[in-house]
Residue frames relative to the residue before (quaternion, step in Angstrom):
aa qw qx qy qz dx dy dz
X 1.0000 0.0000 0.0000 0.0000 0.00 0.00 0.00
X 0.2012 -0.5998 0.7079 0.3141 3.91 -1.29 0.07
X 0.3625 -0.5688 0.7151 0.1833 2.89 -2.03 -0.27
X 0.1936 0.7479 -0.6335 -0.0437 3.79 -0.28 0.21
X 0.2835 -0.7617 0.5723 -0.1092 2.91 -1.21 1.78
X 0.1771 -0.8637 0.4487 -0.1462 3.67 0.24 1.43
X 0.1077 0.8161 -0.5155 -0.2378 3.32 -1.20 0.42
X 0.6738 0.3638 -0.2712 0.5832 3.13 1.82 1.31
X 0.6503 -0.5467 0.3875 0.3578 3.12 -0.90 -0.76
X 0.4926 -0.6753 0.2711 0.4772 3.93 0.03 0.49
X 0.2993 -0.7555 0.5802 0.0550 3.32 -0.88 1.46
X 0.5976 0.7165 -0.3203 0.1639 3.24 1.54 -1.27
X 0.0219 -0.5523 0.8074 0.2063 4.49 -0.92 0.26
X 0.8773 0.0740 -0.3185 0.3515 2.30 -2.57 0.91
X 0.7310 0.3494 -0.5337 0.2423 3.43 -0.19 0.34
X 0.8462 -0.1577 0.2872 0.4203 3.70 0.62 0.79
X 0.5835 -0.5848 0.5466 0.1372 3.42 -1.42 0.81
X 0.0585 -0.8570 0.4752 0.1909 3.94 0.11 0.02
X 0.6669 0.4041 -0.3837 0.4947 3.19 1.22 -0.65
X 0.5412 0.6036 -0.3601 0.4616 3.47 1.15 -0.42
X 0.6344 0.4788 -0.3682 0.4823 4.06 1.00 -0.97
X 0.6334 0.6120 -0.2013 0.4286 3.63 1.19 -1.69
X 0.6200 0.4658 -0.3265 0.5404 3.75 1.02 -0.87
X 0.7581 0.3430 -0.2926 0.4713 4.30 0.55 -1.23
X 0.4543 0.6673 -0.3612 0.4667 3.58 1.22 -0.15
X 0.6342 0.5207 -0.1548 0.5502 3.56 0.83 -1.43
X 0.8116 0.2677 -0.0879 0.5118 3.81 -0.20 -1.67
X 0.6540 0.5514 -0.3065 0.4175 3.78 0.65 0.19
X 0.7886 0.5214 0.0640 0.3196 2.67 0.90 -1.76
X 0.0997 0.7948 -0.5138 -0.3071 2.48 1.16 -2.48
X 0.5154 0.6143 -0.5045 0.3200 3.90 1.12 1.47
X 0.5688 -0.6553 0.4685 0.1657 2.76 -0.38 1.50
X 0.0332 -0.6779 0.7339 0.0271 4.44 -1.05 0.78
X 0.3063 -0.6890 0.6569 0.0030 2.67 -1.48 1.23
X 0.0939 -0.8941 0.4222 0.1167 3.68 -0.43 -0.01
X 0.0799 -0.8814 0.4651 0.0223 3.95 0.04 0.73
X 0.1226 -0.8098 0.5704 0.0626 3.79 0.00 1.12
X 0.2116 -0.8506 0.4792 0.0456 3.45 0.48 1.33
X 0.7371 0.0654 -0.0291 0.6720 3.97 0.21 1.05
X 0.5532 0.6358 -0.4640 0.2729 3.62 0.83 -0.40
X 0.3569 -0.6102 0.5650 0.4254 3.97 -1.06 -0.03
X 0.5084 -0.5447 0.5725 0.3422 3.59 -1.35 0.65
X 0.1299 0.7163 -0.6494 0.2197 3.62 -1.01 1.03
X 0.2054 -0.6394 0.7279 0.1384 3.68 -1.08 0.95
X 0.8672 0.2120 -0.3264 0.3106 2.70 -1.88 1.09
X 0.6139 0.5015 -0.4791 0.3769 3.16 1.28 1.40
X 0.5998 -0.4618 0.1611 0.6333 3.80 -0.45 0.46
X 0.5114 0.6280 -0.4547 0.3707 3.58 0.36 -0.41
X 0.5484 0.6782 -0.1501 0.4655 3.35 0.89 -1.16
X 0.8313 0.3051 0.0450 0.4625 3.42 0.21 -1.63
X 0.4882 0.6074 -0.3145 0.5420 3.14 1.63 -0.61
X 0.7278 0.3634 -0.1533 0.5611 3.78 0.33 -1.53
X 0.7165 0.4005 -0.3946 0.4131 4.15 0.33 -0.01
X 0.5259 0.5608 -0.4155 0.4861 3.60 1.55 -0.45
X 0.6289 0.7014 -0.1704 0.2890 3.53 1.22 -1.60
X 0.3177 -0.7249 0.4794 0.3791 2.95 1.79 -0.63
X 0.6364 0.4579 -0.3484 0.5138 3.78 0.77 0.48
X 0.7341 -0.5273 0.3639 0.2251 3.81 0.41 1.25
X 0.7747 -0.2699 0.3259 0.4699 3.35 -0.63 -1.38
X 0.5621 -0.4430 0.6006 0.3565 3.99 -1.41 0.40
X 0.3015 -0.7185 0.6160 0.1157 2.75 -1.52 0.86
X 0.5558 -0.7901 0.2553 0.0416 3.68 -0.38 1.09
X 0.3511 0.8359 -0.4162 0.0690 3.46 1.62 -0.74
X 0.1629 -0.8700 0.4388 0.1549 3.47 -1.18 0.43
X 0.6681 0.4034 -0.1038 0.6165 2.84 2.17 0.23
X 0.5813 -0.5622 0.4245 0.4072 3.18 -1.02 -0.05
X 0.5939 0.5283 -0.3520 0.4942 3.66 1.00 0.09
X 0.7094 0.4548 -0.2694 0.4662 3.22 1.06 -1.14
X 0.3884 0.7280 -0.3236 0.4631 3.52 1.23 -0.34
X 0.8375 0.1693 -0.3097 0.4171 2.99 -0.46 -1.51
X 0.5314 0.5471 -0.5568 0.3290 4.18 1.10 -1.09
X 0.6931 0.4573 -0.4508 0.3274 3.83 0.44 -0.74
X 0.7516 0.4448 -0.2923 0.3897 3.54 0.74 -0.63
X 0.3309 0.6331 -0.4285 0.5532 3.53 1.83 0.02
X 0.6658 0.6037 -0.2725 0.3433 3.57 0.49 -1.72
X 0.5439 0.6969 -0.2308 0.4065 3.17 0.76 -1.74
């Protein structure tokens, strides 16, 4: 599995499709992406979003704190 630990949404050009890397990552592989919007608001239909359903892992996890953090990476 990865973890990808974020404190936004992908700003990045040229480096690639993520939900597209996360989806051949998944159905190739069979590795599972996790995704952690670290301060981020929960929102569908951002890469974050699309990232963690290709991953085979549903939805981003949201923590705003350092507590909420570690329960998500406990989760994990």
């Amino acid at each position: 599995f990865i973890i990808m630990l974020t404190d936004g949404d992908d700003t990045c050009s040229g480096s690639g499709n993520p939900c597209t890397m996360a989806a051949r990552l998944q159905s190739i592989a069979g590795i599972r992406t996790y995704v952690i919007g670290f301060g981020v608001p929960s929102a569908t239909g951002n890469s974050l979003s699309c990232i963690a359903r290709n991953g085979g892992t549903t939805d981003p996890y949201n923590p705003r704190n350092k507590q909420e953090l570690i329960r998500a990476l406990q989760d994990i």
